[in-house]
C-alpha positions as CSV (number, residue, x, y, z in Angstrom):
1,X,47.8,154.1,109.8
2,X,45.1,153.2,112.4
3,X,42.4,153.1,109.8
4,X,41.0,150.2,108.7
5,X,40.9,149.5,105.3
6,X,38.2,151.2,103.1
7,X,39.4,150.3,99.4
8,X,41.0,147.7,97.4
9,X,43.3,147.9,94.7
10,X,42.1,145.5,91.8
11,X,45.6,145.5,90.6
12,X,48.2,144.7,93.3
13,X,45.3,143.3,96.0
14,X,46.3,145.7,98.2
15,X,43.4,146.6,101.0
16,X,44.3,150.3,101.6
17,X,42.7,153.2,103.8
18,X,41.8,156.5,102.6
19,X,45.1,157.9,103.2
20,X,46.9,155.1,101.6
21,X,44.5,154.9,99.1
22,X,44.9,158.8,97.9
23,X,48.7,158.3,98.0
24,X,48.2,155.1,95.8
25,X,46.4,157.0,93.3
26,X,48.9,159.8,93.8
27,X,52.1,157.2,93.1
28,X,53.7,156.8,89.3
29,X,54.0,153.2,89.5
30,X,50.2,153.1,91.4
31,X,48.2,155.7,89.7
32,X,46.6,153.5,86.9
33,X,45.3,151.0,89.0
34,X,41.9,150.2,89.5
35,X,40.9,151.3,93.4
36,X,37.6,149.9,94.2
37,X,35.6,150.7,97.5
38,X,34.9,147.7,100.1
39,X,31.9,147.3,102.6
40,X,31.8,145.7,105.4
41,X,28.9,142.7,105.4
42,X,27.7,140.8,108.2
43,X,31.7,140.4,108.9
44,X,33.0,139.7,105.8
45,X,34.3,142.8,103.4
46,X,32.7,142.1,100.4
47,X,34.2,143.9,97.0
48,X,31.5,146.4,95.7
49,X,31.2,145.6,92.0
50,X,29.8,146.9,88.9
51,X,27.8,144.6,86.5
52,X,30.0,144.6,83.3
53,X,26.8,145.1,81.2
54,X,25.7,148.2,83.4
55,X,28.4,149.9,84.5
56,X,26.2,152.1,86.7
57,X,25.0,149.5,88.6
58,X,25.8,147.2,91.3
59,X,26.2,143.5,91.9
60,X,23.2,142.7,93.6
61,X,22.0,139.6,92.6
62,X,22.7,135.7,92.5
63,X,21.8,132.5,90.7
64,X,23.0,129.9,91.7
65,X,21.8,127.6,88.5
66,X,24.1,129.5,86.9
67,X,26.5,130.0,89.6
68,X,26.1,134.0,88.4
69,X,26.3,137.4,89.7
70,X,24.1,140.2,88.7
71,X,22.4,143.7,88.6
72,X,18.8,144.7,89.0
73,X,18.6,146.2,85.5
74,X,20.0,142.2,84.2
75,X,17.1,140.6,86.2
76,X,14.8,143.4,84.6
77,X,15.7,142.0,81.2
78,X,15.0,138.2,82.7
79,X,17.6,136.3,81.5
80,X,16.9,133.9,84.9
81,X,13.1,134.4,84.3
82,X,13.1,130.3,83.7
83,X,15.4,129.2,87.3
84,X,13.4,132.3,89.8
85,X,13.7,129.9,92.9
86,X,17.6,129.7,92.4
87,X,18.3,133.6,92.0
88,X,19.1,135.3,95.8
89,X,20.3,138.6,96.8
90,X,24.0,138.5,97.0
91,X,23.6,138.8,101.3
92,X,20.9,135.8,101.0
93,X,23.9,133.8,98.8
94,X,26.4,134.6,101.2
95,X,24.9,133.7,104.4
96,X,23.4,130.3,102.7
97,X,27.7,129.8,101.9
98,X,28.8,130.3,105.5
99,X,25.7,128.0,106.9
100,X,27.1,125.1,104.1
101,X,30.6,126.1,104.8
102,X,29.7,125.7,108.9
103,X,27.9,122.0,108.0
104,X,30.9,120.7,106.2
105,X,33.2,121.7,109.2
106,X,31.2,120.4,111.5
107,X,31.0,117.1,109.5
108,X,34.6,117.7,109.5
109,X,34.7,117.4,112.9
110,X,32.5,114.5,113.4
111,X,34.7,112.3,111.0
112,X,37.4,113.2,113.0
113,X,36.4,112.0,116.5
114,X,34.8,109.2,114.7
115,X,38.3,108.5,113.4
116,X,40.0,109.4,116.4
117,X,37.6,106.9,118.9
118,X,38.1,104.3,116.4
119,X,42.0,104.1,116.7
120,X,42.0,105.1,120.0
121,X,39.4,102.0,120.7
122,X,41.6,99.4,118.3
123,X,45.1,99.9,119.5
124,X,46.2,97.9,122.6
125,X,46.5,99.4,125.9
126,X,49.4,100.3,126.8
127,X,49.6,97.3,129.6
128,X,49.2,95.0,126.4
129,X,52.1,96.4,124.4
130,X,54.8,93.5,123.7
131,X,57.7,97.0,124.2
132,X,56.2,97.3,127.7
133,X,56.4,94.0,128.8
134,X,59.9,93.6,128.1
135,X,60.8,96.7,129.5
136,X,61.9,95.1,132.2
137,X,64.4,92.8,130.2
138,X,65.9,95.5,128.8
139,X,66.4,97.3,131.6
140,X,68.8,94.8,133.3
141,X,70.6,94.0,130.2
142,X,71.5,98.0,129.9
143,X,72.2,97.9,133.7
144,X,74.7,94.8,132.8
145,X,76.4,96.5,130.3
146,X,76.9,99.5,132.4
């Protein structure tokens, strides 16, 4: 189908669209898996999840002292109380990812034209090469033994 995908399927990773997901619940081999709904954020689909404490709510919340997802009803009952400065919304976590993740790549980069200027700048020209300079050589001894 043309849609794009709307749900995931915990169980076989399967991103599906509505229709695929209704036939999905619908299948015998299928129908006891676990369909969750995805949203689309800030480009990235991002798996909606409940908090495992509190089923009825949502992820919402990060720390990253503890390198640990959350609900608002677990940040209610202050378990991070002590680390406040390292606990982000789950958007504010991502985007600070993608601006590391973009930092690394572009030291990524840097390292390799460093690399690449350095090797480029200690081999001999090709002029210099001891092959090219007895091209010539080997030219008239193949042309000899032709």
């Amino acid at each position: 189908s043309d849609e794009s995908a709307s749900d995931i399927c915990v169980d076989c990773g399967l991103h599906l669209c509505s229709v695929h997901t209704a036939a999905h619940k619908r299948t015998r081999s299928t129908k006891g898996h676990t369909v969750k709904t995805l949203i689309l954020s800030e480009s990235y689909i991002v798996q909606k999840s409940s908090c495992s404490l509190h089923l009825s709510y949502q992820l919402e919340f990060y720390c990253e002292k503890c390198s640990e997802l959350f609900c608002k009803r677990c940040k209610q009952l202050a378990p991070h109380d002590d680390h406040t400065e390292s606990v982000l919304t789950v958007k504010e976590a991502a985007r600070k990812l993608r601006q590391q993740i973009s930092a690394k790549r572009q030291d990524a980069k840097k390292t390799v034209t460093g690399t690449e200027t350095e090797v480029l700048s200690s081999a001999p020209s090709v002029e210099q090469s001891p092959v090219l300079r007895r091209l010539p050589e080997a030219e008239q001894l193949e042309a000899s033994l032709a």
